[in-house]
FIPAMAR-425996 format. One record per residue (C-alpha): residue number from 1; residue in one letter; x, y, z. Coordinates in steps of 0.02 Angstrom, whole numbers. Layout:
// residues N
r num: NUM | residu: a | east: X | north: Y | up: Z
...
***
This chain:
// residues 280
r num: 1 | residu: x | east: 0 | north: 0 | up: 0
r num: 2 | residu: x | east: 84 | north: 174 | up: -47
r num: 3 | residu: x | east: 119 | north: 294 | up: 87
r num: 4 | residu: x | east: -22 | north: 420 | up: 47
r num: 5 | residu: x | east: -145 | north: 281 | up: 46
r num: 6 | residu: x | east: -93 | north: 231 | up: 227
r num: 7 | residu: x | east: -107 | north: 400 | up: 293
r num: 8 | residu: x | east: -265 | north: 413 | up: 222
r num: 9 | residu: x | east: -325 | north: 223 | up: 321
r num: 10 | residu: x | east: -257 | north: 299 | up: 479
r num: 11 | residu: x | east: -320 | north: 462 | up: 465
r num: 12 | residu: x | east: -491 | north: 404 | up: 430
r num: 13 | residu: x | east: -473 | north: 519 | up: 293
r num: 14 | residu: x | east: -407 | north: 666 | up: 406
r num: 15 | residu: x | east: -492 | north: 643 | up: 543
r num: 16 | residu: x | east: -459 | north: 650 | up: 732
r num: 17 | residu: x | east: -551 | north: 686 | up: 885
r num: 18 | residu: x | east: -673 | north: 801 | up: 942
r num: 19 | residu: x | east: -603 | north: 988 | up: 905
r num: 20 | residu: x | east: -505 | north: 1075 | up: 1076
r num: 21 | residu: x | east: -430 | north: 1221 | up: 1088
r num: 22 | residu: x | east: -380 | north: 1337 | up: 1209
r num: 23 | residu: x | east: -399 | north: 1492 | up: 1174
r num: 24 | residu: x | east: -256 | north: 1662 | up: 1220
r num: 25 | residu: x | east: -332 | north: 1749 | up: 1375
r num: 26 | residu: x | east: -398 | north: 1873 | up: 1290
r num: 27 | residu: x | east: -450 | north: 1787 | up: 1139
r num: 28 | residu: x | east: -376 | north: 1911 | up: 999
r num: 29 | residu: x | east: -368 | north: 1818 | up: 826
r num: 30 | residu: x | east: -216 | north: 1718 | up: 796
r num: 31 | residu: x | east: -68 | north: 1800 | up: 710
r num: 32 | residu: x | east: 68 | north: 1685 | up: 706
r num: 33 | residu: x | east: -30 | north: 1512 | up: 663
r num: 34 | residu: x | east: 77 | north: 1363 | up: 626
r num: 35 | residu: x | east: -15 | north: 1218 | up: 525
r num: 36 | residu: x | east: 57 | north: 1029 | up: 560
r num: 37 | residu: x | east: -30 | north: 919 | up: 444
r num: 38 | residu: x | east: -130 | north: 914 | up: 276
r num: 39 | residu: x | east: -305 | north: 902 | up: 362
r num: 40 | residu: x | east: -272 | north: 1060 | up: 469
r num: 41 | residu: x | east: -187 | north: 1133 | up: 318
r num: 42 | residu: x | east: -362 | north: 1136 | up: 230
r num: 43 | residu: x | east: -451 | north: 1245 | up: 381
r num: 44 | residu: x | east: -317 | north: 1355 | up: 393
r num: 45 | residu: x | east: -300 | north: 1396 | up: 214
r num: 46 | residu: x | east: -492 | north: 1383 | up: 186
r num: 47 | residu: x | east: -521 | north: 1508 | up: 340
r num: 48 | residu: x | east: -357 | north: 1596 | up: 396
r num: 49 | residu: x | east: -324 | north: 1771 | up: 331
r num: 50 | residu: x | east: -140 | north: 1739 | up: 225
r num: 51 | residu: x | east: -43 | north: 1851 | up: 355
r num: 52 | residu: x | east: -132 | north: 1755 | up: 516
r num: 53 | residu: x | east: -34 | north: 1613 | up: 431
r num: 54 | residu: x | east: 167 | north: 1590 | up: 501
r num: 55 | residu: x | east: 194 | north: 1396 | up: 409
r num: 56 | residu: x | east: 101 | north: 1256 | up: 339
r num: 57 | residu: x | east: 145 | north: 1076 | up: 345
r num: 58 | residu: x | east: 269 | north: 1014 | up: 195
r num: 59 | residu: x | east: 102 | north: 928 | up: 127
r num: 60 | residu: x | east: 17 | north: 1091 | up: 102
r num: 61 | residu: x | east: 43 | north: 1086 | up: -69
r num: 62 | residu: x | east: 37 | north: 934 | up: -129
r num: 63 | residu: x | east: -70 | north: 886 | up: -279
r num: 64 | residu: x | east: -196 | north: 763 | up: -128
r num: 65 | residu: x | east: -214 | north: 950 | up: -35
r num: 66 | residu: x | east: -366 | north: 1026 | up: -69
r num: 67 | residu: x | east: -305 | north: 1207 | up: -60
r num: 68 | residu: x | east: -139 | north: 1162 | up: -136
r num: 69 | residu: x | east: -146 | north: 1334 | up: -250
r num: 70 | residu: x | east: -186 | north: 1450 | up: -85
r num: 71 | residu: x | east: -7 | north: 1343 | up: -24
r num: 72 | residu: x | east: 100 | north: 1421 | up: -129
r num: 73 | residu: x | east: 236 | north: 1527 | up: -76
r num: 74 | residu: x | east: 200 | north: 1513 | up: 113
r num: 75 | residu: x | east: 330 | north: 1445 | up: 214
r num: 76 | residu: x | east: 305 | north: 1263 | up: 285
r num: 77 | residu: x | east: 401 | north: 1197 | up: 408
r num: 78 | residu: x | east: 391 | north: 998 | up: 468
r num: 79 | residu: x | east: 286 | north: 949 | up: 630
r num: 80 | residu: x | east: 432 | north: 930 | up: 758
r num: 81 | residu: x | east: 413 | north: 1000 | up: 913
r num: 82 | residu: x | east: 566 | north: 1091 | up: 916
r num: 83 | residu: x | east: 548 | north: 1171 | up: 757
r num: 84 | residu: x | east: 380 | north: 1226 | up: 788
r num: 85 | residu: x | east: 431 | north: 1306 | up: 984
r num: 86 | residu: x | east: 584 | north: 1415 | up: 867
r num: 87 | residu: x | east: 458 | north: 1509 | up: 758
r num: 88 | residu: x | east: 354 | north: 1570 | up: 916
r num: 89 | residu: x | east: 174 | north: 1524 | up: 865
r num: 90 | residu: x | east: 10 | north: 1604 | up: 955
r num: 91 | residu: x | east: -86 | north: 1463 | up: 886
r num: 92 | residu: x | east: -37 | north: 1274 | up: 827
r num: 93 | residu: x | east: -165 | north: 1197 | up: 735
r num: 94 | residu: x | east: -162 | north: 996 | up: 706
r num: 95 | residu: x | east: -253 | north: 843 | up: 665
r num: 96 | residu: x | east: -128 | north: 715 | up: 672
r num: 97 | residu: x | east: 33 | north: 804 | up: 627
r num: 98 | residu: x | east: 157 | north: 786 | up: 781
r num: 99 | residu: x | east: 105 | north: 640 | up: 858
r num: 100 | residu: x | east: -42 | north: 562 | up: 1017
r num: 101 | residu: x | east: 59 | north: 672 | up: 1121
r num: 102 | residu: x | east: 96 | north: 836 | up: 1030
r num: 103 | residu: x | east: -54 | north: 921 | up: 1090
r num: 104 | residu: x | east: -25 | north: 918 | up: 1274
r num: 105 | residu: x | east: 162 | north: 957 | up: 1244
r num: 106 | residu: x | east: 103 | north: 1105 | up: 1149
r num: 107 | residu: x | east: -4 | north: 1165 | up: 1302
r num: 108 | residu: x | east: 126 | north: 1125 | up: 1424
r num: 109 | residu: x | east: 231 | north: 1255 | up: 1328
r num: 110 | residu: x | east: 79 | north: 1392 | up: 1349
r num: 111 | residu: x | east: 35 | north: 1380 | up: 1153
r num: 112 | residu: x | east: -127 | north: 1349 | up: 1105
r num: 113 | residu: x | east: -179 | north: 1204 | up: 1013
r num: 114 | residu: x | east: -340 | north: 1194 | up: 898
r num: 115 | residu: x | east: -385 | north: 1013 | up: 827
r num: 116 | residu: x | east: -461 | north: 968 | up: 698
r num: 117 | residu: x | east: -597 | north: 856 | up: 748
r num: 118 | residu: x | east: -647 | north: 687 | up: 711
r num: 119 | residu: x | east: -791 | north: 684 | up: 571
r num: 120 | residu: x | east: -933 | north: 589 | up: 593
r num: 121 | residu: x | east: -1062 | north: 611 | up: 479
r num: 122 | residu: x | east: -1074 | north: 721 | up: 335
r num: 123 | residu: x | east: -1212 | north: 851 | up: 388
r num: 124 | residu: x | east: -1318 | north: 882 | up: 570
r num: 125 | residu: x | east: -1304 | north: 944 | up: 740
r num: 126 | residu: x | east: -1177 | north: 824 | up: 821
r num: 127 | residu: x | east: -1000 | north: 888 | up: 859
r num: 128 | residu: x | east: -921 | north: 752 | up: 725
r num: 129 | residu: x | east: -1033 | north: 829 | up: 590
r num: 130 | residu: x | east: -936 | north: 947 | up: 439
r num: 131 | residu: x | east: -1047 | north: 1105 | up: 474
r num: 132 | residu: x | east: -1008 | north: 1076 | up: 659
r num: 133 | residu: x | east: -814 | north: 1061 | up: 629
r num: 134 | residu: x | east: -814 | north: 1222 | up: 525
r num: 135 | residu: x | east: -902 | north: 1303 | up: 638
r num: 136 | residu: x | east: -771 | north: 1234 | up: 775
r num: 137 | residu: x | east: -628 | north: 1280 | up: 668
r num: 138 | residu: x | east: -667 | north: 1456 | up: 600
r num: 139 | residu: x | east: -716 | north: 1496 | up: 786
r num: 140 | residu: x | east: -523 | north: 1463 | up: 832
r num: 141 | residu: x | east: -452 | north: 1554 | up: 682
r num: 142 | residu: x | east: -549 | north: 1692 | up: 729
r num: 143 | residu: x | east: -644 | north: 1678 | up: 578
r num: 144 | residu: x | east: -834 | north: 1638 | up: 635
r num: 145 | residu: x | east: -931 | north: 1746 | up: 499
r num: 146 | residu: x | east: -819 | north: 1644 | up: 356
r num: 147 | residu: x | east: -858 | north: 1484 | up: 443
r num: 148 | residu: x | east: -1034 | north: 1528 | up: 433
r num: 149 | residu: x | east: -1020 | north: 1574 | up: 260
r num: 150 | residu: x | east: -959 | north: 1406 | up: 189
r num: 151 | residu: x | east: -1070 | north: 1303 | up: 314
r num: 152 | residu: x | east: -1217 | north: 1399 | up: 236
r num: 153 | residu: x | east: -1116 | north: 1368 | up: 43
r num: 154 | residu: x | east: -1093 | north: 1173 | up: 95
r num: 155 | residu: x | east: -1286 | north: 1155 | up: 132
r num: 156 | residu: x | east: -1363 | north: 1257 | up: -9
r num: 157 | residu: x | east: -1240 | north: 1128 | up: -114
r num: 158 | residu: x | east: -1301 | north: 984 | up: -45
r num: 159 | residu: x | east: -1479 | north: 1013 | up: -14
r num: 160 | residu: x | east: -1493 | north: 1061 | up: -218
r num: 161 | residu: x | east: -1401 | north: 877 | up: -239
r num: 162 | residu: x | east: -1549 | north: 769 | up: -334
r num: 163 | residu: x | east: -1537 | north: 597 | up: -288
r num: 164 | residu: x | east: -1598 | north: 501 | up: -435
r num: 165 | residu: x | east: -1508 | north: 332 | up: -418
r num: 166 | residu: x | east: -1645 | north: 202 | up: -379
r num: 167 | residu: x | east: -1549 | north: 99 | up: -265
r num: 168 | residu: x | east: -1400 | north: 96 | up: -367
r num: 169 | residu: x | east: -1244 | north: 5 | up: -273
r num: 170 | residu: x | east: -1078 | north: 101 | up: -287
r num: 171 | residu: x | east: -906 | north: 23 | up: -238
r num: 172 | residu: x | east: -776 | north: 136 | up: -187
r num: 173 | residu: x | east: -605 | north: 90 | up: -254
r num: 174 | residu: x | east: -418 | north: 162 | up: -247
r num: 175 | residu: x | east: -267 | north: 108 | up: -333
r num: 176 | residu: x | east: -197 | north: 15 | up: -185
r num: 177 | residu: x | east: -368 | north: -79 | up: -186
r num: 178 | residu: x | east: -447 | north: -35 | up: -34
r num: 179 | residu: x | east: -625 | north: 12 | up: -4
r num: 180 | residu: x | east: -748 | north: 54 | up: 136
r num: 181 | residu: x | east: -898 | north: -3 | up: 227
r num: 182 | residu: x | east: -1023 | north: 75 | up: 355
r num: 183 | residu: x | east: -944 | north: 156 | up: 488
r num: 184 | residu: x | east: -826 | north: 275 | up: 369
r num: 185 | residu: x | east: -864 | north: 455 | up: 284
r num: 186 | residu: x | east: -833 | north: 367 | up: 112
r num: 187 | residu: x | east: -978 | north: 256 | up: 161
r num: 188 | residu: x | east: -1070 | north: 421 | up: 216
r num: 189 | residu: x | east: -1029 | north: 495 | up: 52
r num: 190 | residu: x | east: -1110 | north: 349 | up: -49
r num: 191 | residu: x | east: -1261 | north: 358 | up: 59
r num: 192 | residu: x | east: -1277 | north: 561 | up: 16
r num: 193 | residu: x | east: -1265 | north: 547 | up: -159
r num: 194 | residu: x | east: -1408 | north: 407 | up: -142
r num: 195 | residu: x | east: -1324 | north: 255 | up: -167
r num: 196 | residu: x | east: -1303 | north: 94 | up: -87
r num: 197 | residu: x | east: -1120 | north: 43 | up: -18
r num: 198 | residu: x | east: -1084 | north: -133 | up: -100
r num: 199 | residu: x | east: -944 | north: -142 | up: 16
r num: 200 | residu: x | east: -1073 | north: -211 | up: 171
r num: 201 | residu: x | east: -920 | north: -243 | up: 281
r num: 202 | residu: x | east: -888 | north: -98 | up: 404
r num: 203 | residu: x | east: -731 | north: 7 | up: 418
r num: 204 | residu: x | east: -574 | north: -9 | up: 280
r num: 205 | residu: x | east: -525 | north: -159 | up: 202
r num: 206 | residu: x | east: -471 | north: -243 | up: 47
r num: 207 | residu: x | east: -579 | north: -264 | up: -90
r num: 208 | residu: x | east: -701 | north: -406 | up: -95
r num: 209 | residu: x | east: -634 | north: -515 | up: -230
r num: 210 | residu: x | east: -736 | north: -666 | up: -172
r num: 211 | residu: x | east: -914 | north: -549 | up: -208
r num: 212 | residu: x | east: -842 | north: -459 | up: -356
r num: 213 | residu: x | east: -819 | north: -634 | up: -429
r num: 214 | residu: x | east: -1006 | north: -640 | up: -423
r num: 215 | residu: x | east: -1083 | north: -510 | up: -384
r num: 216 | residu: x | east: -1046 | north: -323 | up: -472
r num: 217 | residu: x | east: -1103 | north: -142 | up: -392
r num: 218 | residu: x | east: -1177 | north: -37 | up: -524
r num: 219 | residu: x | east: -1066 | north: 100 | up: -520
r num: 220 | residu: x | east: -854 | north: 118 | up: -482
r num: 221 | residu: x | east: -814 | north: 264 | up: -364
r num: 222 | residu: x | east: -640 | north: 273 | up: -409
r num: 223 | residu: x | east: -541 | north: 395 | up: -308
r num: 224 | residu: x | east: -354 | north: 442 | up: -324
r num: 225 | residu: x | east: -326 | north: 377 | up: -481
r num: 226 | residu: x | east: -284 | north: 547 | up: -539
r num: 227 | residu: x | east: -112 | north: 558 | up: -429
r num: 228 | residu: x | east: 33 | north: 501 | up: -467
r num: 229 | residu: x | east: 118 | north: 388 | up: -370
r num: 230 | residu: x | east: 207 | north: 204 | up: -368
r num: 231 | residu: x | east: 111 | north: 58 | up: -449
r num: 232 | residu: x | east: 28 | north: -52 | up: -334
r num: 233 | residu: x | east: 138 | north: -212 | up: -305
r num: 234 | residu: x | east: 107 | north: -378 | up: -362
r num: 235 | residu: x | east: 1 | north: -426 | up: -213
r num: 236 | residu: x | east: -100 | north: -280 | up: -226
r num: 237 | residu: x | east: -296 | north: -324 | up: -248
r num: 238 | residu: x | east: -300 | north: -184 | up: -379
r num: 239 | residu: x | east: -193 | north: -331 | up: -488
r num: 240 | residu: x | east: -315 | north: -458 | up: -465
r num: 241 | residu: x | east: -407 | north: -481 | up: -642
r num: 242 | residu: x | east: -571 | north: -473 | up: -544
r num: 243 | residu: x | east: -519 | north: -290 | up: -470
r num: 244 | residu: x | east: -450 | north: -250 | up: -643
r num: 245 | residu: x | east: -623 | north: -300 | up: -727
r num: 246 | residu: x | east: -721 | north: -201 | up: -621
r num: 247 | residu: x | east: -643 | north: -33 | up: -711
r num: 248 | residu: x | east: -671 | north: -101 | up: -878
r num: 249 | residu: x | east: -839 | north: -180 | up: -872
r num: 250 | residu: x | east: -958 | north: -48 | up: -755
r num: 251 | residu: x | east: -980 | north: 126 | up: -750
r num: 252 | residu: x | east: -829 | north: 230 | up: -673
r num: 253 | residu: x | east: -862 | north: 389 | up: -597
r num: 254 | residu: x | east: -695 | north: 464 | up: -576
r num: 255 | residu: x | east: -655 | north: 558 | up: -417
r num: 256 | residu: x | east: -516 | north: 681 | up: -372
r num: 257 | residu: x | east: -420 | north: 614 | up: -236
r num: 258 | residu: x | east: -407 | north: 794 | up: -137
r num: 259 | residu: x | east: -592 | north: 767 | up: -137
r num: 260 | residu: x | east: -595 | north: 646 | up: 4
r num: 261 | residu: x | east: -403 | north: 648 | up: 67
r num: 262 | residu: x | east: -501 | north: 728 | up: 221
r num: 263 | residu: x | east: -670 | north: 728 | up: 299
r num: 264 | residu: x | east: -702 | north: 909 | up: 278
r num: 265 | residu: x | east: -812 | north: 1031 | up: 172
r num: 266 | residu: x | east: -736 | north: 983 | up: -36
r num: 267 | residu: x | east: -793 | north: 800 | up: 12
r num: 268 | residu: x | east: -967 | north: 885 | up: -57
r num: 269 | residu: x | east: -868 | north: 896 | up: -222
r num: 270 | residu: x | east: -855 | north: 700 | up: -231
r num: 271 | residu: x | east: -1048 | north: 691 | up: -176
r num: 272 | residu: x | east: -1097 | north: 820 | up: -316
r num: 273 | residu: x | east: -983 | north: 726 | up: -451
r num: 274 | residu: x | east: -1062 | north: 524 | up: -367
r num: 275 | residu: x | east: -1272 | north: 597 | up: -405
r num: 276 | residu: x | east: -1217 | north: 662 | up: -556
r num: 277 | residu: x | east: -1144 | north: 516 | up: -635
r num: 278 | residu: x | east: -1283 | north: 420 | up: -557
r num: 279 | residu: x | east: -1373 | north: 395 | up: -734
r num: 280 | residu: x | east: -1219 | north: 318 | up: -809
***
């Protein structure tokens, strides 16, 4: 399995827990944020005003980053602890990046620390929801009225989604042939275009081979097949003829990978692109 792929399992695509922060005494907006990984990239770049922003993570602008084009020319700077402490941050923002125990290091030091927060579902009142975790987010950035403003974009966008599949199945694929069950935001993001998960299993896992052999979904949701990257190996499922035929024989809906890299707002890009390939 490639390295981005991993990431992406262990992330939960760029997930972590439930948002914390805590907040400068007197809660002025953040001048000197420091970004430590590609999920909290997205919120600061998304949110952030460019000169709130002191470094991004060396990810920032990779081609799986969502706002790889706001990236450019900002400094980055990699998520060790003693790197970070030099540059004199009034804010470190994080979903993974650092490590379990960057966080409370962070605080120890007296620098704030706003996480990005684990998602849960893709719309609704629960803290795990999108909506909730830009909300949570823009709030620590000091950004609350353009955290309401894309909360209010991401529902107009997905409340005008039609869903006119009629119990279609869709099986989400990747290059490194894994796929996802109930229990996951890629599942979520089947369910919100209107179609059934064929992958029944819960959580991420290898392709099922053993169904596929039998049994085909009505529609491929094929996701980061767009980045480059090295060829699966030989033991990959994606080699498997069955895998293989799967992309040849049904309907392929194509799907940037930055799309669902992580759980936040763009994810309503792959949900958009999933209903309106539904008729294929």
């Amino acid at each position: 399995m490639s390295r981005l792929m991993i990431l992406l399992v262990l992330t939960g695509l760029a997930a972590c827990g439930v948002p914390t922060q805590t907040q400068a005494p007197d809660s002025r907006r953040p001048m000197r944020i420091v970004s430590l990984d590609y999920c909290a990239d997205q919120y600061v770049l998304k949110l952030a005003d460019r000169d709130q922003i002191l470094a991004l993570s060396p990810e920032a602008a990779r081609d799986y980053s969502y706002m790889h084009d706001a990236a450019a020319g900002l400094p980055t700077i990699r998520p060790v602890t003693e790197d970070v402490l030099l540059l004199k941050p009034d804010l470190v923002v994080r979903a993974y990046g650092g490590g379990p125990d960057a966080e409370v290091f962070f605080k120890r030091a007296g620098i704030p620390v706003l996480t990005v927060g684990w998602t849960t579902s893709i719309d609704g009142d629960d803290a795990g929801s999108i909506p909730s975790i830009i909300r949570q987010m823009a709030d620590g950035l000091g950004q609350s009225e353009r955290g309401s403003e894309l909360v209010s974009e991401f529902h107009n966008r997905l409340n005008a989604i039609s869903k006119r599949t009629g119990g279609k199945t869709a099986l989400y694929m990747t290059p490194a042939g894994v796929t996802s069950g109930p229990g996951s935001m890629i599942h979520e993001m089947l369910v919100s275009a209107g179609f059934e998960n064929f992958e029944q299993e819960p959580g991420w896992r290898s392709l099922p081979l053993e169904r596929l052999a039998y049994g085909q979904p009505d529609v491929i949701a094929a996701a980061f097949f767009d980045q480059s990257g090295p060829a699966p190996d030989s033991w990959s499922p994606m080699k498997h003829p069955v895998a293989e035929r799967q992309m040849q024989d049904q309907p392929v809906i194509q799907l940037q990978g930055a799309w669902t890299s992580c759980s936040a707002w763009f994810m309503i890009d792959a949900i958009e692109a999933l209903a309106e390939g539904s008729d294929s």
